[in-house]
C-alpha positions as CSV (number, residue, x, y, z in Angstrom):
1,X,111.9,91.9,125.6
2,X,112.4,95.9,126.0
3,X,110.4,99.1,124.9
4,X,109.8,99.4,121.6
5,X,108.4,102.0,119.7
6,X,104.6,101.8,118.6
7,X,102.8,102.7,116.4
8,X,101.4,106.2,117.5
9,X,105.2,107.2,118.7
10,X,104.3,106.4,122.9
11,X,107.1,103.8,123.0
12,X,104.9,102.2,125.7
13,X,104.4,98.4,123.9
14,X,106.5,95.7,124.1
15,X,107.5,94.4,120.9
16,X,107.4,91.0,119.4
17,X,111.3,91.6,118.1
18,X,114.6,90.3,119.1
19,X,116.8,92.1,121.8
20,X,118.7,93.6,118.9
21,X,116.3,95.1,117.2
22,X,115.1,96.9,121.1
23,X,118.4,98.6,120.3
24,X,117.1,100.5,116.9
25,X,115.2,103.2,116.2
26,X,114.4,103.7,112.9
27,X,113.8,107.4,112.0
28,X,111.1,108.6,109.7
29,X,108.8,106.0,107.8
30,X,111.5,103.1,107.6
31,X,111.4,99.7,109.4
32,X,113.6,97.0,110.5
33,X,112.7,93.6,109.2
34,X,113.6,90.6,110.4
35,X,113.9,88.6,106.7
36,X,112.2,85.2,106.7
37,X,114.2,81.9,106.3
38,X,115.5,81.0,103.0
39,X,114.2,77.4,101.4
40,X,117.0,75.0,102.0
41,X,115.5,72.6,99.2
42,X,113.6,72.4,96.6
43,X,110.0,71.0,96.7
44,X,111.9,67.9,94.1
45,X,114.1,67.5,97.2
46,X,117.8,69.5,96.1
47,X,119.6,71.1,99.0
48,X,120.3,74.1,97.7
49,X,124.2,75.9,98.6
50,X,123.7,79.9,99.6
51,X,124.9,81.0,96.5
52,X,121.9,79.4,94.8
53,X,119.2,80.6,97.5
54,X,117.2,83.4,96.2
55,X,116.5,86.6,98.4
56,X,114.0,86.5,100.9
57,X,110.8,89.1,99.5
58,X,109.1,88.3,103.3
59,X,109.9,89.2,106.9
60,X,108.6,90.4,110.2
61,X,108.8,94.2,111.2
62,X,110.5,94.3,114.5
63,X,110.7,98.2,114.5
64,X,108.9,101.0,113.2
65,X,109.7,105.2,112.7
66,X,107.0,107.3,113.5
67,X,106.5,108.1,109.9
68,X,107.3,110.6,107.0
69,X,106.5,114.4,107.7
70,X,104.3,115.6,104.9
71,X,104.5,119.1,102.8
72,X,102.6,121.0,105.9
73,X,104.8,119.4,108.7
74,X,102.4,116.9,110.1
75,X,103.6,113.5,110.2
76,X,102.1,111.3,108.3
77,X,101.5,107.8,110.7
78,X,102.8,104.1,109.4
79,X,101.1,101.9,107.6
80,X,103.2,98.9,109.7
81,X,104.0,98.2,112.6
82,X,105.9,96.0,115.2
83,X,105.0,92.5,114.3
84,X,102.8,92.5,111.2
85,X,104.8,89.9,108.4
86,X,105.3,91.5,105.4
87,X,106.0,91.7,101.7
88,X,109.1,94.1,100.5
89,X,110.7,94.6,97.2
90,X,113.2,91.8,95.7
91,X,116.5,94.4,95.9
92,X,114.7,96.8,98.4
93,X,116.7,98.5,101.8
94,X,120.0,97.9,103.0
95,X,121.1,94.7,104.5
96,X,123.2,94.6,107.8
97,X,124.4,92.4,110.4
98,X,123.3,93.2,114.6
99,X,124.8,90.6,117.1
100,X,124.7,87.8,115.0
101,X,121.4,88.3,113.3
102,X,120.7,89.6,109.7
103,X,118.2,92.4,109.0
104,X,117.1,94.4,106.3
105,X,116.0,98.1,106.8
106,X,113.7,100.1,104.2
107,X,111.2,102.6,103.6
108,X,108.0,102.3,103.9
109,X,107.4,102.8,100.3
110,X,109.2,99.4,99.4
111,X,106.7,97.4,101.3
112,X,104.1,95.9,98.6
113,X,101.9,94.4,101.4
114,X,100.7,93.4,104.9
115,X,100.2,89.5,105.0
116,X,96.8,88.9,106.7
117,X,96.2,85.2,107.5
């Protein structure tokens, strides 16, 4: 895996994301997520087609921004960073496709939660 951006802005860690995700870096207090699979059935056992699937609301941060910059110009650090799962908004960020993999990038702001397990 390559550099990735940490949490304090050194770039010295090694993040837990995928090679295409080495290749971002998200400005101000937005994040790529890696979304997490979609159910393929139901728990009464239907498969269910891609239309029917509903949007993932969980995924993995593989990159972080160094965060907002406040009123006074100080930046204000992330509450997230590379590798914590999370919970986002249902309609949240803007979907795109890197080498073959789909991610999601949002703010900050439409993350509800940090899952801690």
């Amino acid at each position: 895996m390559g550099k990735t951006k940490t949490q304090d802005g050194t770039g010295t860690g090694t993040g837990t994301g995928t090679a295409a995700a080495t290749k971002l870096r998200p400005l101000g207090d937005r994040v790529v997520v890696k979304p997490s699979e979609r159910e393929e059935m139901t728990r009464g056992g239907i498969v269910l087609p891609d239309t029917a699937k509903e949007k993932p609301q969980r995924g993995t941060v593989l990159a972080a921004g160094e965060g907002r910059v406040d009123e006074e110009g100080k930046r204000v650090p992330m509450d997230v960073k590379v590798g914590d799962e999370v919970l986002f908004a249902k309609y949240a960020g803007t979907e795109f496709k890197l080498e073959d993999e789909e991610l999601l990038i949002l703010s900050e702001k439409d993350i509800l939660a940090i899952v801690t397990e």
